[in-house]
C-alpha angles and dihedrals in degrees: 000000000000117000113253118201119215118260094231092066105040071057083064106042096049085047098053091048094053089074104028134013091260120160125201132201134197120210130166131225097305105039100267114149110235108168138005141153089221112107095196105072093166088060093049092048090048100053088046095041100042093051089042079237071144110055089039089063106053084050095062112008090095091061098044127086094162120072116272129216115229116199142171150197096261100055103269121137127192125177115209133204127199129213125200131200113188097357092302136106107268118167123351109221112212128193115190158314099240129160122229097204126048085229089062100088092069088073095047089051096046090049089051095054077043085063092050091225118182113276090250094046079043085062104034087051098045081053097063104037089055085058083055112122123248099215122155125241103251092053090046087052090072098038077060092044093049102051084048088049088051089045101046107016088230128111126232140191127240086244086059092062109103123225127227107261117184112217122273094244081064088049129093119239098225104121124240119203110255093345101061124209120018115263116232121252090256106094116065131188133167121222127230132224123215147234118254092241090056098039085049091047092049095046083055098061092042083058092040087040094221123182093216094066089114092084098055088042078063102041086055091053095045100046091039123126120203116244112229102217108099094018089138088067107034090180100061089043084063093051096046085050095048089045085066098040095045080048095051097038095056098047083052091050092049089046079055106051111280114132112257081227092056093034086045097053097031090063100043090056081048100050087050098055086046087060095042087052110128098186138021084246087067091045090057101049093051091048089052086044096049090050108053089032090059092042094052096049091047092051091050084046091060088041092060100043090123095063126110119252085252102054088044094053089055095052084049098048081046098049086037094059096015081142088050129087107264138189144189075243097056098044097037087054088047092064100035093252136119108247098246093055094048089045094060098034089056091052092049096047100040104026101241143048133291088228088056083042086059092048092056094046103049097039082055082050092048087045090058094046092050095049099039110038140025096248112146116253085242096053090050092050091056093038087062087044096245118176089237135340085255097065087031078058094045099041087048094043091052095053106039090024093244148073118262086252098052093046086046088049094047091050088050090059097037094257113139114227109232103250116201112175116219 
């Protein structure tokens, strides 16, 4: 019996191509194409194919329920959707491959003569890669949003969209500041740059230090233009972006609170993780980092204003070598006091004990590792000075309600772990 797609998204499909040259493909569980417009099906298996877009997706599509971004090496980009029937993966709905910059077809070419094609599928493929639209990320965000609106009926945010991670075996093992190994060349994203009203808007809930910050972070995706400056190296465009904003974010932060020794050292980690960025994917996830991180601290900094200089000073030289050795001695000689006094006087100003105060700190700094870089689970665990990975696990477990796998796991596929602080 011949596959029928369903009207809805033929709908789709005709209305998204009104307005670009987008094309959209069907598969079901295992890949295999079932419908598409697009009359050039070599074309579509070769993008997919040569940038293992493919291969990455039958690894994870089963996992994932938010739309995932699919990137290569030669500057395509695709965004997936993913439709269930009885808990279990059905059909992947695929819109794409589009470029975000005009110099991007070079690469494509180069990696067709690569391929060694016949002269007549060379010419059939440079063809249609030249058609190709130029669209830039953030419109293509809500092209993304919209076909996973028309699969599941449920809206999403541009933060819920997942990124392409290559697995940690493929990854080299050079560390990279915060954001642990280097990622491989073969995820791409493209920042955005937002309005004033929106940066404004964001810079005001670091300094408020306002939970909900979340919700501005995506209206200034959502509303960014890209500057053209530097539209030749898109990479260094995104640095240059995320330098300001780290910039913007930490002075905020300071204005609300947060020590000029913590804001100080806090952007400089992040500015050197901006540097050591490979990929715009990487630029991207520090810059969501940075930006919950800085709004955090400065909302527990609000939280803890009745706390004496001292007390405070001791959060701060905590939060400052959470991954040193630490002792009562050493804190206690950092503020001036004998252990035993500052012992009691932070329980009685915080309401609970430096030692639990530790806890907290260095389970936040393992969330963040876990999230942010493809450090084993092992080698986090050493890094906080635990006494062994089974108490960091049950440590960890006690205060967010699962194990460091399963919290790594639920980042990967877009969950949130249930955090409960002690």
């Amino acid at each position: 019996m011949a596959f029928q797609i369903d009207d809805k998204y033929i709908f789709f499909a005709d209305m998204i191509s009104c307005s670009q040259n987008l094309h959209y493909q069907c598969f079901d569980a295992e890949l295999n194409l079932l419908f598409t417009r697009c009359t050039n099906e070599l074309a579509l298996k070769f993008a997919l194919d040569a940038c293992s877009c493919r291969a990455y997706l039958q690894t994870v599509a089963k996992d994932l329920r938010k739309p995932l971004l699919l990137s290569s090496d030669i500057d395509l980009l695709w965004l997936a959707a993913f439709e269930q029937e009885s808990n279990h993966l059905y059909r992947v709905h695929v819109i794409g491959p589009i470029f975000t910059a005009d110099t991007s077809h070079a690469k494509v070419e180069a990696e067709i003569l690569r391929q060694r094609f016949s002269a007549d599928e060379t010419a059939v493929l440079t063809s249609f890669f030249r058609n190709l639209p130029v669209i830039t990320v953030t419109a293509f965000f809500q092209y993304g949003l919209m076909l996973h609106y028309c699969i599941t009926g449920e809206k999403a945010a541009i933060s819920d969209i997942q990124y392409q991670k290559n697995s940690a075996a493929d990854r080299p093992r050079k560390a990279d500041g915060l954001t642990g190994d280097k990622m491989p060349k073969g995820m791409r994203y493209v920042e955005t740059h937002g309005t004033w009203a929106s940066e404004q808007r964001m810079v005001q809930m670091v300094e408020e230090g306002n939970l909900e910050s979340q919700t501005a972070f995506n209206s200034m995706s959502a509303a960014g233009t890209h500057g053209q400056f530097l539209s030749d190296n898109p990479l260094r465009q995104a640095k240059v972006y995320l330098t300001v904003f780290i910039t913007l974010c930490s002075r905020a932060a300071m204005r609300g609170g947060l020590s000029p020794e913590i804001g100080y050292t806090l952007s400089d980690i992040y500015l050197q993780s901006t540097e050591n960025a490979t990929n715009l994917g990487e630029c991207m996830e520090i810059s969501h980092t940075m930006f919950r991180d800085y709004v955090v601290r400065v909302r527990q900094c609000k939280l803890e204003t009745g706390a004496s200089p001292q007390v405070r000073q001791c959060c701060d030289y905590i939060q400052l070598h959470i991954t040193e050795p630490m002792s009562m001695e050493q804190l206690a000689e950092n503020v001036g006091y004998s252990k035993y006094y500052l012992s009691r006087k932070f329980k009685a100003e915080m309401s609970f004990s430096i030692q639990s105060f530790i806890n907290q700190t260095k389970i936040e700094s393992a969330k963040l590792l876990l999230h942010s870089s493809y450090q084993n689970i092992q080698d986090i665990s050493d890094s906080l000075h635990f006494c062994s990975p089974s108490h960091f696990g049950s440590l960890f477990k006690e205060i967010v309600g699962c194990t460091p796998a399963e919290y790594r796991m639920q980042k990967q596929i877009g969950l949130s772990a249930d955090s409960r602080v002690r």
